[in-house]
C-alpha positions as CSV (number, residue, x, y, z in Angstrom):
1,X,-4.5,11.1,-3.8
2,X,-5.8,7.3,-3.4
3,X,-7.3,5.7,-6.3
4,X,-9.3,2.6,-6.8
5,X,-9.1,0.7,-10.1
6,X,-11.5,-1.8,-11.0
7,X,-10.6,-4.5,-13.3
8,X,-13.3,-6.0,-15.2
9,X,-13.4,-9.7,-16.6
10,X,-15.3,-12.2,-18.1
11,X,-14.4,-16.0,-17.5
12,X,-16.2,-18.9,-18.7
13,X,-16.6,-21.8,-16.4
14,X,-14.0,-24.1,-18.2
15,X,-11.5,-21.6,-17.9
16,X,-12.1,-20.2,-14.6
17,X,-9.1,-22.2,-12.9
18,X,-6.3,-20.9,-15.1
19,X,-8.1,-17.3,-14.9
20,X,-7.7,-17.3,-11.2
21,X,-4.3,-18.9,-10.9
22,X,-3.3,-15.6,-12.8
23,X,-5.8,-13.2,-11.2
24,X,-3.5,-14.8,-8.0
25,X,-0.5,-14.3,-9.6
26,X,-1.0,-10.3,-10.3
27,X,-2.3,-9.9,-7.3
28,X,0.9,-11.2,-5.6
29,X,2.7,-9.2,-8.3
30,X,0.9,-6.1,-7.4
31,X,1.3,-7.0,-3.5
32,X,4.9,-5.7,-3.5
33,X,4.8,-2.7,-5.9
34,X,5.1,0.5,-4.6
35,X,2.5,2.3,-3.7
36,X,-0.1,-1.1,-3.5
37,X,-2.0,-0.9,-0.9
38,X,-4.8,-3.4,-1.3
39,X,-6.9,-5.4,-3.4
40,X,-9.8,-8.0,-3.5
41,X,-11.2,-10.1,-6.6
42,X,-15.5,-10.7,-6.0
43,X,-17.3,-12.5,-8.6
44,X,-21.4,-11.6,-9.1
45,X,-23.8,-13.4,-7.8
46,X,-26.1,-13.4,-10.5
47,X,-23.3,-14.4,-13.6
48,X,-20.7,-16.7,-12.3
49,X,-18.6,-15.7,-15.5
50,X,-18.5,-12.3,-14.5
51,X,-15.4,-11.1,-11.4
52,X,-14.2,-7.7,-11.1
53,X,-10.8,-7.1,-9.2
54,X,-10.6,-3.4,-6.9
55,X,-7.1,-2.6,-5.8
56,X,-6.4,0.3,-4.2
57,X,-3.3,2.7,-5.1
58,X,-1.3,5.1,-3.3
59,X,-1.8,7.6,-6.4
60,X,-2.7,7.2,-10.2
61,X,1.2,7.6,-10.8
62,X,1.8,4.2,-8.7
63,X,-0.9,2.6,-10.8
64,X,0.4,2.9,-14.3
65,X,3.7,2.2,-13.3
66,X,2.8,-1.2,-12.5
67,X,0.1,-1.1,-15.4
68,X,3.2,-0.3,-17.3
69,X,5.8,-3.1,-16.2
70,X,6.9,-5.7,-18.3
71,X,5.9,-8.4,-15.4
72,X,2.4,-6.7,-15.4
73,X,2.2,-6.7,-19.3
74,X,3.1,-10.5,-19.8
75,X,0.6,-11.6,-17.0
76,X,-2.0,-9.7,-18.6
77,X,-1.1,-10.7,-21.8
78,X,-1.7,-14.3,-20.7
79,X,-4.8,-13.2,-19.0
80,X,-6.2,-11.4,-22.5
81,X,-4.8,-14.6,-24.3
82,X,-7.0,-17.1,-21.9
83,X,-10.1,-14.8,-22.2
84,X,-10.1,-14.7,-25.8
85,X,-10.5,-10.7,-25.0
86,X,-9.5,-7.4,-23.6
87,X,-9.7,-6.5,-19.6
88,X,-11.5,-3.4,-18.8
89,X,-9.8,-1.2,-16.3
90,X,-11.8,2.2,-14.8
91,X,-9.9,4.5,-11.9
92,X,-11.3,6.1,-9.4
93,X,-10.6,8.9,-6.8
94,X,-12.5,10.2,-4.2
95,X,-14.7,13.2,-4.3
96,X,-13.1,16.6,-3.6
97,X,-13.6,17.5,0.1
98,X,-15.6,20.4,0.7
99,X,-15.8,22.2,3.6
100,X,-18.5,21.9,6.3
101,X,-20.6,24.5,7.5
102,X,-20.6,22.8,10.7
103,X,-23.3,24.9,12.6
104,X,-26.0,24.3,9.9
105,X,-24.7,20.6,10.1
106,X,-25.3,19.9,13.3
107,X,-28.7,22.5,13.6
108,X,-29.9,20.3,10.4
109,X,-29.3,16.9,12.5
110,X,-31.0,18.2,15.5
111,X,-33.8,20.2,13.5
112,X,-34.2,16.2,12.6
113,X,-33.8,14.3,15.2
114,X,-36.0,16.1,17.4
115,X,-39.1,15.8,14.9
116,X,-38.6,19.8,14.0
117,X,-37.4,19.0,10.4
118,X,-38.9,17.6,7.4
């Protein structure tokens, strides 16, 4: 099952050129592992010291391999070294599917839609 991991960092301003020449370089890195399947880095509006990277993984099992790698360690070594301090990594899947009672679905939907439900 897909997972996304988010990748948590905090850069101050004077070293936020060497921080994303890196961030570039794992993400390049990552680009041609296996199971990669995409990633963005966004930095908040509100703190320009704080940027978050989501990449998206085939499975959990693709993710720590390339967590694991010595190309991946060394990068983030130098990233941790910059920083002055740990990245924070969370996974996540997606919600178990459920199935749908389709008939109370779509009875729901119309109940609503033509002013009969509340």
């Amino acid at each position: 099952m897909a997972v996304r991991v988010i990748i948590e960092r905090n850069v101050p301003p004077e070293k936020r050129v060497a921080a994303i020449a890196l961030m570039t370089k794992l993400r390049a890195a990552a680009s041609i592992q296996p199971g990669y399947i995409s990633g963005e880095t966004l930095r908040d509006i509100d703190s320009d010291e704080d940027y978050i990277v989501i990449s998206t993984w085939h499975n959990a099992t693709d993710w720590d391999a390339w967590r694991a790698s010595p190309e991946r360690v060394r990068l983030q070594g130098e990233m941790d070294e910059l920083l002055g301090s740990s990245t924070v990594y969370r996974v996540f899947t997606y919600p178990e599917k459920r199935p749908v009672n389709w008939p109370f679905f779509w009875d729901t939907i119309l109940d609503k839609t033509q002013g009969h439900g509340n």
